[in-house]
Residue frames as qw, qx, qy, qz and C-alpha x, y, z in Angstrom:
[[0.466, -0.503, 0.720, 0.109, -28.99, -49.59, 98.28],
 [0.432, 0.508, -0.618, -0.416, -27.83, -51.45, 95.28],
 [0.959, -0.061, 0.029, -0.275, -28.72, -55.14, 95.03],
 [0.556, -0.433, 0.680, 0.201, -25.65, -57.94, 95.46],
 [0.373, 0.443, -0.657, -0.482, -24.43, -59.25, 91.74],
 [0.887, -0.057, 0.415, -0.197, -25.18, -62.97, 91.14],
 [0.566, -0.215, 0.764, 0.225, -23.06, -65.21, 89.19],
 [0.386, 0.460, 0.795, 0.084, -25.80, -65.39, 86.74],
 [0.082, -0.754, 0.056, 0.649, -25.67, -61.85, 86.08],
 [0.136, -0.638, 0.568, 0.501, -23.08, -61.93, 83.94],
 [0.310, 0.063, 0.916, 0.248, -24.66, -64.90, 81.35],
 [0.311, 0.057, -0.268, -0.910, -27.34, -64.10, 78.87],
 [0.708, 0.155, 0.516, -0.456, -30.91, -65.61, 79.42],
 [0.208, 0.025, -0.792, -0.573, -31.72, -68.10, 76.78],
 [0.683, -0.006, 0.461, -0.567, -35.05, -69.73, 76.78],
 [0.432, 0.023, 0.901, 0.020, -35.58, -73.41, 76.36],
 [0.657, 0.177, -0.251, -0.689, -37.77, -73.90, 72.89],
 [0.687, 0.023, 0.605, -0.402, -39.81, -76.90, 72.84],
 [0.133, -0.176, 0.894, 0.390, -39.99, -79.39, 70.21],
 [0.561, 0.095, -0.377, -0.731, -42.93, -79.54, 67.96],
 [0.713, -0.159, -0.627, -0.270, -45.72, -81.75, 69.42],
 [0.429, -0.189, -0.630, 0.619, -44.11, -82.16, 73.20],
 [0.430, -0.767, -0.470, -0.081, -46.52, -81.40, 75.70],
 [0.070, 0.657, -0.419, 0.623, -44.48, -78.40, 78.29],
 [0.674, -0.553, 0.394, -0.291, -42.81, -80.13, 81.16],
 [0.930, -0.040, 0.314, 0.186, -41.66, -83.31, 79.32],
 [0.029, -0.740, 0.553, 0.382, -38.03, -82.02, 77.84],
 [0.016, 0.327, -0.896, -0.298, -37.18, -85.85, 76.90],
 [0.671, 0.165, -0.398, -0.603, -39.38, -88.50, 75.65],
 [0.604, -0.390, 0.630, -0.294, -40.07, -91.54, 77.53],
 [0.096, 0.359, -0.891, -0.262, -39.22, -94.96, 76.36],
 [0.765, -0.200, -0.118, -0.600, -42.01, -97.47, 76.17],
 [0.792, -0.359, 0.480, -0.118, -42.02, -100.74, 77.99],
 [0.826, 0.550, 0.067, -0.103, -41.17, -102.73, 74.84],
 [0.556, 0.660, -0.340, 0.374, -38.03, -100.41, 73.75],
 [0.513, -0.664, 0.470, -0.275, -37.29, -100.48, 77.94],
 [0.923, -0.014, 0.376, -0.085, -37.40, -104.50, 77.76],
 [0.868, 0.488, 0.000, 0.095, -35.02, -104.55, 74.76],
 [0.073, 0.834, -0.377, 0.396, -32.57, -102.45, 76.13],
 [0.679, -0.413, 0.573, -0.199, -32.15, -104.71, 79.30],
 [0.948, 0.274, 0.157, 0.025, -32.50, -107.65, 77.18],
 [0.451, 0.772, -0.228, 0.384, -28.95, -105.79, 75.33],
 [0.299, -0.700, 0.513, -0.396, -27.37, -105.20, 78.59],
 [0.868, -0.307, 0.284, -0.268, -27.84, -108.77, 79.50],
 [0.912, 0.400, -0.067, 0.063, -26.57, -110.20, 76.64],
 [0.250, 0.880, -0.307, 0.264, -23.41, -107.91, 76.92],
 [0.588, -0.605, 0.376, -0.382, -22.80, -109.18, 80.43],
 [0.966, 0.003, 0.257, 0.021, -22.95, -112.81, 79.83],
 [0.750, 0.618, -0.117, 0.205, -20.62, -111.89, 76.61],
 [0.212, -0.847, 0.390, -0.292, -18.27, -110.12, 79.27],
 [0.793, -0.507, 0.331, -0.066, -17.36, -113.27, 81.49],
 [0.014, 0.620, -0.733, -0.279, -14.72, -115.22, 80.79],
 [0.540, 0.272, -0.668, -0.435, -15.04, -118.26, 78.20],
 [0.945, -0.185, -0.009, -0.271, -17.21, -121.37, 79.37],
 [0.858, 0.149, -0.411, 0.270, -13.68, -123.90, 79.35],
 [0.411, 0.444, -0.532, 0.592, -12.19, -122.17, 81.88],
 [0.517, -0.523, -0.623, 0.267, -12.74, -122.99, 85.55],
 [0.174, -0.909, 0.132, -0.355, -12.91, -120.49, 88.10],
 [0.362, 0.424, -0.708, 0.434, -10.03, -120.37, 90.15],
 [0.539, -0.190, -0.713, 0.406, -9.18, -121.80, 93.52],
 [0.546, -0.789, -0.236, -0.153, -10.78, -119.99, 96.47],
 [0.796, -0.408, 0.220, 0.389, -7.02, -120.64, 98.05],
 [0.618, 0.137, 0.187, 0.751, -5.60, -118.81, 95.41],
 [0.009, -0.611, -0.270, -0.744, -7.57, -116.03, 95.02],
 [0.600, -0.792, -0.067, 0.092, -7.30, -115.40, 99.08],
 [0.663, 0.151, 0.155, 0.717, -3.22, -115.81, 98.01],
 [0.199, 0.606, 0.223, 0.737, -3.78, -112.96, 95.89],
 [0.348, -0.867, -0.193, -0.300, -6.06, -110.72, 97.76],
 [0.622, -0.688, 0.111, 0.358, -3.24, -111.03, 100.69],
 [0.622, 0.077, 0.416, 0.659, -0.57, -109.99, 97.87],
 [0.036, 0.809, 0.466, 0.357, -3.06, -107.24, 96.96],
 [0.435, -0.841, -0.204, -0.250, -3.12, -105.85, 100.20],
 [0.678, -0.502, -0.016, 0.536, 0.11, -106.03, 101.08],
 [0.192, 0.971, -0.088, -0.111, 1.69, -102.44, 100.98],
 [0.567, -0.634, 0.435, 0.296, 5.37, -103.87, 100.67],
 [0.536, 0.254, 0.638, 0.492, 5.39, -104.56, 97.35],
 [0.016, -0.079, -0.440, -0.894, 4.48, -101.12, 95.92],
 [0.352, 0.355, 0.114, -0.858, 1.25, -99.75, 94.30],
 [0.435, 0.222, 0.858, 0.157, -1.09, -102.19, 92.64],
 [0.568, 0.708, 0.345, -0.238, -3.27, -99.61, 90.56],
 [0.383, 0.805, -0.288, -0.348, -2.95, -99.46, 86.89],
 [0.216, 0.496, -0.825, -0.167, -1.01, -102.61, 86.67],
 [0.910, -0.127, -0.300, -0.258, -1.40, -106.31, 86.57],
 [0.758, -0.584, 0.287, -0.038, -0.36, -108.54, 89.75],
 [0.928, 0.046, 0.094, 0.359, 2.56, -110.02, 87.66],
 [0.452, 0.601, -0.122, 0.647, 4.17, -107.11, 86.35],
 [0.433, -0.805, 0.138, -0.381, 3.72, -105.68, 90.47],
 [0.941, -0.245, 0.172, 0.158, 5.64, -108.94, 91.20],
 [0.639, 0.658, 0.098, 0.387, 8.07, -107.95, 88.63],
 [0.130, 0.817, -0.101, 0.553, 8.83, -104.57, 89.92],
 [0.669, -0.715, 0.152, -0.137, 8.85, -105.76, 93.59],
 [0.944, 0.063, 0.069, 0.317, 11.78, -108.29, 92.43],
 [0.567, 0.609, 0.031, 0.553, 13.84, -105.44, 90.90],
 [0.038, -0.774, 0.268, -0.572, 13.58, -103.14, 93.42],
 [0.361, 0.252, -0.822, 0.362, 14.74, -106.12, 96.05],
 [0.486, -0.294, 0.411, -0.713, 11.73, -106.63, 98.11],
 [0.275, 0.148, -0.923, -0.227, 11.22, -110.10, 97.47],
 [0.690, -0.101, 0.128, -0.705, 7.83, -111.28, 96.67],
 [0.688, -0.162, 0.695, -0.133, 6.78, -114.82, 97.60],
 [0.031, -0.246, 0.898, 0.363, 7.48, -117.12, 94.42],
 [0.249, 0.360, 0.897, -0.056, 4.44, -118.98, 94.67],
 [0.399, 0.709, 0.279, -0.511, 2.38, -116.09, 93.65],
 [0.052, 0.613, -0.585, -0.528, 4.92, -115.46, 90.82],
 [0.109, -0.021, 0.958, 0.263, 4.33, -119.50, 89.87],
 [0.290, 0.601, 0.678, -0.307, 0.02, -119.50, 90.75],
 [0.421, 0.744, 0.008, -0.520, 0.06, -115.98, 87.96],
 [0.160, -0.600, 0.701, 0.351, 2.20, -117.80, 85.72],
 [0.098, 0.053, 0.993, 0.038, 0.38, -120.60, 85.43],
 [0.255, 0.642, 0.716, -0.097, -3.14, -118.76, 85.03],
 [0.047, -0.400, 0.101, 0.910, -2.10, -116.46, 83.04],
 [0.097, -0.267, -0.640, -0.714, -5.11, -116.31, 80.65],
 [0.289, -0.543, -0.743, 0.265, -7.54, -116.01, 83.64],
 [0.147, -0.747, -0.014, -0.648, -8.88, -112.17, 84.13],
 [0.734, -0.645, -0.113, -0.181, -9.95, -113.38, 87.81],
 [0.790, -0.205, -0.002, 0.578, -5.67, -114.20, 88.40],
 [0.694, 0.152, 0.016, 0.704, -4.39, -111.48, 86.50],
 [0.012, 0.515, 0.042, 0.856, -5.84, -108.63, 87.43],
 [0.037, -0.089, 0.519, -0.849, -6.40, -107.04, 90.76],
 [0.318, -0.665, -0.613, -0.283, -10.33, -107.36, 92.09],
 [0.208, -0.444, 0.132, -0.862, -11.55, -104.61, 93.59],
 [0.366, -0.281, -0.791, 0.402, -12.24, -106.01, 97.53],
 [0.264, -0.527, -0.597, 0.544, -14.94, -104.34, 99.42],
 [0.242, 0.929, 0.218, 0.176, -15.51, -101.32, 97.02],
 [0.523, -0.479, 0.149, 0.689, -11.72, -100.28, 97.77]]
């Protein structure tokens, strides 16, 4: 009886050559602590550079609950891929009238990441 085919069959073998000097088993080279420590150190920096700009407060708690309920309401449409003003926008046109106050609260922070753009609640 004839063995089943395999998938693998059908692919020539190659075999893995090693890199002059590398012990067999270690494919990649490990980082020392040092170049580990610098790397983080990089990442950190990046982070910090991320946030938004020391003059600007963080918003209101009270607004950014606002939002989040503005988020989460389906009646206004789909929120991915856009920013909460231009969702306000679209809700207006297509006559579903969204509340005003958001409309004034994004208006008024518009330079704010943390206002204008959706946050991702709860890993949604």
């Amino acid at each position: 009886m004839e063995q089943p085919r395999r998938i693998t069959d059908s692919f020539p073998r190659r075999l893995r050559r090693r890199a002059a000097g590398r012990p067999p088993g270690r494919l990649k080279d490990k980082k020392d602590k040092k170049e580990k420590d610098k790397d983080q150190e990089k990442a950190q920096v990046k982070v910090r550079d991320c946030s938004r700009s020391p003059s600007q407060p963080p918003p209101d708690p009270a607004l950014l609950e606002m939002l989040r309920r503005f988020d989460l309401s389906l009646e206004y449409g789909p929120c991915t891929g856009i920013t909460r003003l231009q969702r306000w926008e679209r809700a207006q046109e297509l006559g579903l009238s969204p509340p005003d106050p958001i409309r004034d609260a994004l208006l008024e922070h518009r330079d704010n990441p943390d206002v204008t753009y959706r946050w991702v609640w709860g890993g949604m």
